[in-house]
N, C-alpha and C positions, 0 to 999 in steps of 0.2 A: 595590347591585343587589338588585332585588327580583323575586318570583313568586308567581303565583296558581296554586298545585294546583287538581286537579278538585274537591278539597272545599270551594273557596271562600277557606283560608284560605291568609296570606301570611307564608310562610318565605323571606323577608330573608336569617335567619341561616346558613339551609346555601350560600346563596353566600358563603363566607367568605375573606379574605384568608387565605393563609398563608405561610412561610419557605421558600424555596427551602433546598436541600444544600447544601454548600458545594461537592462534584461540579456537582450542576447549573448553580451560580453560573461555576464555570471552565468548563464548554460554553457558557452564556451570554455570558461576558464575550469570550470565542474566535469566536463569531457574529458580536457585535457588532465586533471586530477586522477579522475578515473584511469584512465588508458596508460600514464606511464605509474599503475601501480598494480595493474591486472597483465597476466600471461600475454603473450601471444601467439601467433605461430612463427615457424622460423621464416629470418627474414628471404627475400629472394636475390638479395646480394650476394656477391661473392667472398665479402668479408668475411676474415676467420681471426679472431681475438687470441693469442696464445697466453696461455696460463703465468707462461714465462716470465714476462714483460717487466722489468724493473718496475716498481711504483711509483718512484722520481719523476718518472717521462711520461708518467699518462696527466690526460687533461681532457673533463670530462666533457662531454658536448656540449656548444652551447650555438646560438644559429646568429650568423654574420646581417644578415638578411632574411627578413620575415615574412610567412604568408600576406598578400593583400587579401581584401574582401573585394568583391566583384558584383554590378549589378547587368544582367548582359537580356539577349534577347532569345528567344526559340530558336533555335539552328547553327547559334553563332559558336566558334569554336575559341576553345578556353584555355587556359595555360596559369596552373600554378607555380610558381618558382619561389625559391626560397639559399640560401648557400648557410652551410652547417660545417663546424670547425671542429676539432677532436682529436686527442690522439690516445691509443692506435683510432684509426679509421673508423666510424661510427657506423654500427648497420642501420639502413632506414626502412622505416615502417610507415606505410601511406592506409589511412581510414578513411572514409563515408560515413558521418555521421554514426561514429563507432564502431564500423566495421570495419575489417583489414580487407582491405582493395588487394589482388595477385596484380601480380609484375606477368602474367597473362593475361592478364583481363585483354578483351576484345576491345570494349567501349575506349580504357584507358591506358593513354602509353607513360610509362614511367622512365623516366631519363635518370642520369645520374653524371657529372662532368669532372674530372681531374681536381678543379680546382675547390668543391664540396657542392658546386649548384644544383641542385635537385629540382627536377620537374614533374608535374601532373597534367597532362594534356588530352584535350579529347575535342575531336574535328566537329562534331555539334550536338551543342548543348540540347536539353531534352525535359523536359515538366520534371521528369523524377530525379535528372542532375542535380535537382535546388535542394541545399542541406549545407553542412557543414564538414569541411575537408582539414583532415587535421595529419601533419605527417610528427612522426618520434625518430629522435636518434637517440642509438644506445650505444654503448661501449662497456670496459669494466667498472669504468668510475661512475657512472649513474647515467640518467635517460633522462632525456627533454623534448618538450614538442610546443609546435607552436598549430593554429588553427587560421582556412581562410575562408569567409560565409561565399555563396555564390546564389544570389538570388537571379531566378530564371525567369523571363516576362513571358505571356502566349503572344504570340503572335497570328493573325489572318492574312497572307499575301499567296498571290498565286505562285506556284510553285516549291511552295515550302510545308511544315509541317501538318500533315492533315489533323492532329492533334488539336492542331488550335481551336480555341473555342467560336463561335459563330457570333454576330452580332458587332466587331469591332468596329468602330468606324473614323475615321481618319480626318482629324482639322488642321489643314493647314495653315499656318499662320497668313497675316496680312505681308507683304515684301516691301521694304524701301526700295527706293528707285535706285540705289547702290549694290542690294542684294539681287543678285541674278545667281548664285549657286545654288543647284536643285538639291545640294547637298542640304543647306541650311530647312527645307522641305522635309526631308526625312526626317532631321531631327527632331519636329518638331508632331510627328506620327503622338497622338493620344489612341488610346484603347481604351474603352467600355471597361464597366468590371465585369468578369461573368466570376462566378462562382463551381469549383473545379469539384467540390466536396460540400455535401449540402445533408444535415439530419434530417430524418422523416418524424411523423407525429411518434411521442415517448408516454409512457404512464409508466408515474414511479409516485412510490411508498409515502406518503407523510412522514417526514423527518428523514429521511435518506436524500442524498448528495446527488443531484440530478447535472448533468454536463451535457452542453450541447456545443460540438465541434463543424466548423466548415473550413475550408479553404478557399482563397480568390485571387484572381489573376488582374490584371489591369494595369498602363501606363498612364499619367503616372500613379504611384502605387496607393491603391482605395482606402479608404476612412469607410471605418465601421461603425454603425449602429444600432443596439437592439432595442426592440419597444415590444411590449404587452397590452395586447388589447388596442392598440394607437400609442399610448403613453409611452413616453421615450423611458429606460433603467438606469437607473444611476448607481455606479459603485457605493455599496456597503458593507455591511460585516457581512453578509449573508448574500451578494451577488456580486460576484467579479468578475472581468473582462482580461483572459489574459492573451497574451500571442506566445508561440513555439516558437525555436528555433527553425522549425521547419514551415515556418508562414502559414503555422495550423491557428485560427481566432479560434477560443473558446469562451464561453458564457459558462460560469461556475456558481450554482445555488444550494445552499449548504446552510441550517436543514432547509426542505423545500416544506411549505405551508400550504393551504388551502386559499390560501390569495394568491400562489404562485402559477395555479391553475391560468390556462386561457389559450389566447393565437396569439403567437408569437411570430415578428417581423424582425429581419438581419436584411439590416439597407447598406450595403458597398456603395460611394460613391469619390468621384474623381472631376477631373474636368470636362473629362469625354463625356459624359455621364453616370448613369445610374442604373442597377440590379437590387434585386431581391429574392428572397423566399422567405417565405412562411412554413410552420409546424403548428401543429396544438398538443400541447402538455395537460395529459388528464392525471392529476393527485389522488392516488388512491388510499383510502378511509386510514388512517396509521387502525394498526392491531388493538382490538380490548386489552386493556393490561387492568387485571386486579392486583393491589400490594397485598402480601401475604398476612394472616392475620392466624390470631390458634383459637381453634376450636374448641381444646384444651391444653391447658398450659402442663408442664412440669411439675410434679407436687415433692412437696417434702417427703422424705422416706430416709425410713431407719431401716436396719439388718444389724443380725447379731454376725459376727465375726464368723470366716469360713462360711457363711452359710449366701446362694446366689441372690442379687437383684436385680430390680429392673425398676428403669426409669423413663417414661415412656409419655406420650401428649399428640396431639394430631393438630395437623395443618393444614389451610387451606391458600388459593392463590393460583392467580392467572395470569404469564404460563407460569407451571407448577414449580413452586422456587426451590435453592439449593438448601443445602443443609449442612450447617456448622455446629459439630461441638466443640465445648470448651472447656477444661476443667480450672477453676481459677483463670490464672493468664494463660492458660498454655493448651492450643491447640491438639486437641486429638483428630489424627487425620487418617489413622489408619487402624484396623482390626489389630488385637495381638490374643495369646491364650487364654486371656482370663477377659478380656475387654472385647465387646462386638457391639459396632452399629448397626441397627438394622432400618429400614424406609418401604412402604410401599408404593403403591399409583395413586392410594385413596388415602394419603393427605395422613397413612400412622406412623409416627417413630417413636424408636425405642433405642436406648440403650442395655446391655447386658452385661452384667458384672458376674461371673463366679469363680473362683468365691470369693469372696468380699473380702480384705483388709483393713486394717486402721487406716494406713496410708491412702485408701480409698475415699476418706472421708472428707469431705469439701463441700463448696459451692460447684453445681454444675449450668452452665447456660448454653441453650440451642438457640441456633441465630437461622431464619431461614430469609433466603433472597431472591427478588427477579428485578426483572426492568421500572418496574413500576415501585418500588421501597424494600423495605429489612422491617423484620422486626423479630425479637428476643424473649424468650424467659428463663428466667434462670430457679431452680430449686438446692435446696441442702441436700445431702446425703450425711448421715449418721451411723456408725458402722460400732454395736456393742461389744465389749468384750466379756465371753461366756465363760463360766467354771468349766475346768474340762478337769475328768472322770479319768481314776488310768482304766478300768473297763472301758469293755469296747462301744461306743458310741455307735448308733448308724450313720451310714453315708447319706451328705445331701444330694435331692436329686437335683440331677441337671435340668437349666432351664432354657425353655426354646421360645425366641419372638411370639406374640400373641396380638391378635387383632384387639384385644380390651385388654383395658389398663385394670378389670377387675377380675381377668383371668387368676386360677389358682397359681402360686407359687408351688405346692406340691401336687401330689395326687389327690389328695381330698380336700384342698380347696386354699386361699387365702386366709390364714388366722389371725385377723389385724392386732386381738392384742397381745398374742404371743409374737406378734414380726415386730410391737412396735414399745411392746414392755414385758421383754422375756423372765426379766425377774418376778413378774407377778403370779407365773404360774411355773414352774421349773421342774415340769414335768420329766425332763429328762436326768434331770437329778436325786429322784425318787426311787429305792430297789424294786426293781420289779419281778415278779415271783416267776420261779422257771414250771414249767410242766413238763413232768415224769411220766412216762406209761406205769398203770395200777396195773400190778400183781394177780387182782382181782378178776381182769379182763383175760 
């Protein structure tokens, strides 16, 4: 690729290939992953794959010649080329940093040549050009792509992009007395950093993941560094420095502490020199957390057989934590006809059994939880089996959630030691005498 400056003369050389990271190489190869295994739209080729095709004679793409990576200047105009092999004919697919580019596009012209060459060309380059350009060929035997970085410099010269950032400023080298090409001058243009993308002051949570992203421009390309308070950060478990693909730096602090608090400086520098900016990070107080604790636990409880219970305890805890039954190993997670959990705002739960069976009888544990701990209690349930009468017995009544654990089980009240030793008084075992209307009346 080549360019004519307003001076006439043609520097080739500052559009120059160069090596991707080995960072950027895994966002790339992660792109290209993504892209030939998601939809896309139909291509803007004229290929048409027929169904027909013997199997024998297809061969699935694969590319003769591969994207380069490109480091170029503001205005300068670009050309990706690549030649793709395949049979039948591979349709192609051109992206921008994931996105599928139209064979319309204004910006960019897409070429295609007899012999498979494929191009991406676009007359000048532009601050939002710089990303990653990835093209796909598909056919019926499978899809491939390969990717090319284009990283874009700003440039300040008169008559070119008003974009560019302000401040640049130009060292020309010293000359041997051999070198008289004004060529060798240009190449040797340094640029300031300026910074393109800059965060303002943030306030974030204690123990939440705080990120602060900028972007910068500069020939040749700036070294970063951040300091708190004056003091330079050193990569740890808890503060990392990463770069984008898209030459976005980011500073990552995960969790953020109350040392993390302060004025933070992000210094770019180069040969040209030196930029800055500052922010201040205020850490705001992390939330009260109380671990849950009971107020009252679970108690042991007996029932005589058929007849309703309730097992019930209160909880407290900041925020108001969840709530787990459990009968034995085995999670109860949902209401059914004879089983209901109940909970309110102020820390009561209950379970409701009616009516009770043998089968009912166990170990029961409630587990409640928030951010700050768990904790558990577990009670027996006892479940008696009663003489039954072939007279008619009465119905038990039904029983409904109750703010106290020493609410009545019937209408006249809780009989602890008929609910807890029915055989001692078996009152419902006893004839009880009927009443007759008297003759007399």
């Amino acid at each position: 690729m080549s360019v004519l400056l307003g001076t006439g003369l043609n520097v080739s050389s500052l559009s120059q290939e160069y090596k991707v990271s080995s960072f950027e190489q895994r966002l790339i190869s992660e792109i290209e992953f993504r892209l030939e295994r998601s939809p896309v739209e139909e291509s803007d080729d004229e290929v048409q794959h027929d169904e027909g095709d013997a199997p024998g004679q297809q061969v699935a793409p694969f590319f003769d010649l591969k994207l380069k990576h490109y480091k170029v200047f503001e205005g300068m105009p670009v050309t990706f080329s690549c030649k793709v092999i395949g049979d039948p004919k591979p349709k192609i697919y051109w992206f921008k940093d994931s996105k599928q580019i139209s064979k319309g596009s204004e910006h960019y012209r897409i070429s295609r040549e007899p012999d498979g060459t494929c191009s991406l060309h676009t007359a000048a380059a532009s601050l939002d050009d710089d990303g990653n350009y990835t093209i796909m060929a598909a056919n019926p035997e499978g899809r491939t792509s390969c990717t090319g970085r284009m990283m874009v410099q700003a440039v300040n010269q008169r008559g070119r992009s008003t974009r560019s950032p302000p401040g640049h400023i130009r060292r020309p080298r010293s000359r041997s007395r051999d070198s008289g090409d004004e060529n060798d001058n240009i190449q040797e243009r340094h640029f300031r950093p300026h910074f393109l993308q800059a965060p303002g002051d943030l306030i974030v949570q204690e123990g939440k993941l705080c990120r602060m992203d900028c972007k910068v421009s500069g020939l040749p390309t700036p070294d970063l560094i951040w300091q708190l308070d004056g003091q330079t950060i050193r990569p740890d478990n808890s503060h990392k420095m990463l770069v984008r693909e898209n030459g976005v730096h980011s500073l990552i602090i995960e969790p953020v502490t109350s040392r993390d608090a302060g004025i933070y400086t992000c210094i770019a520098s180069n040969r040209a020199g030196q930029n800055s900016f500052n922010l201040e990070l205020i850490v705001a107080a992390k939330e009260m957390h109380k671990a849950p604790c009971f107020v009252e636990k679970l108690q042991n409880t007996g029932v005589a057989e058929g007849f309703p219970v309730r097992m019930e305890c209160r909880v407290s805890g900041v925020p108001y934590p969840q709530i787990f039954w459990k009968k034995e190993n085995e999670s109860l997670t949902h209401n059914t006809d004879r089983v209901s959990m109940h909970q309110d705002n102020y820390g009561y739960i209950c379970m409701i059994i009616q009516p009770a069976t043998k089968e009912d009888a166990g170990w029961y544990t409630v587990s409640a939880k928030n951010e700050a701990g768990i904790v558990s209690s577990t009670a027996r349930l006892d479940v008696y089996t009663q003489w039954q009468q072939h007279s008619q017995t009465p119905k038990p009544k039904k029983v409904r959630p109750s703010t106290s654990r020493y609410a009545a089980l019937t209408e006249k009240g809780l009989d602890v030691k008929a609910a807890f030793f029915p055989e001692a008084n078996p009152a419902h075992l006893l004839p009880q005498p009927e009443l007759v209307e008297s003759d007399d009346l």
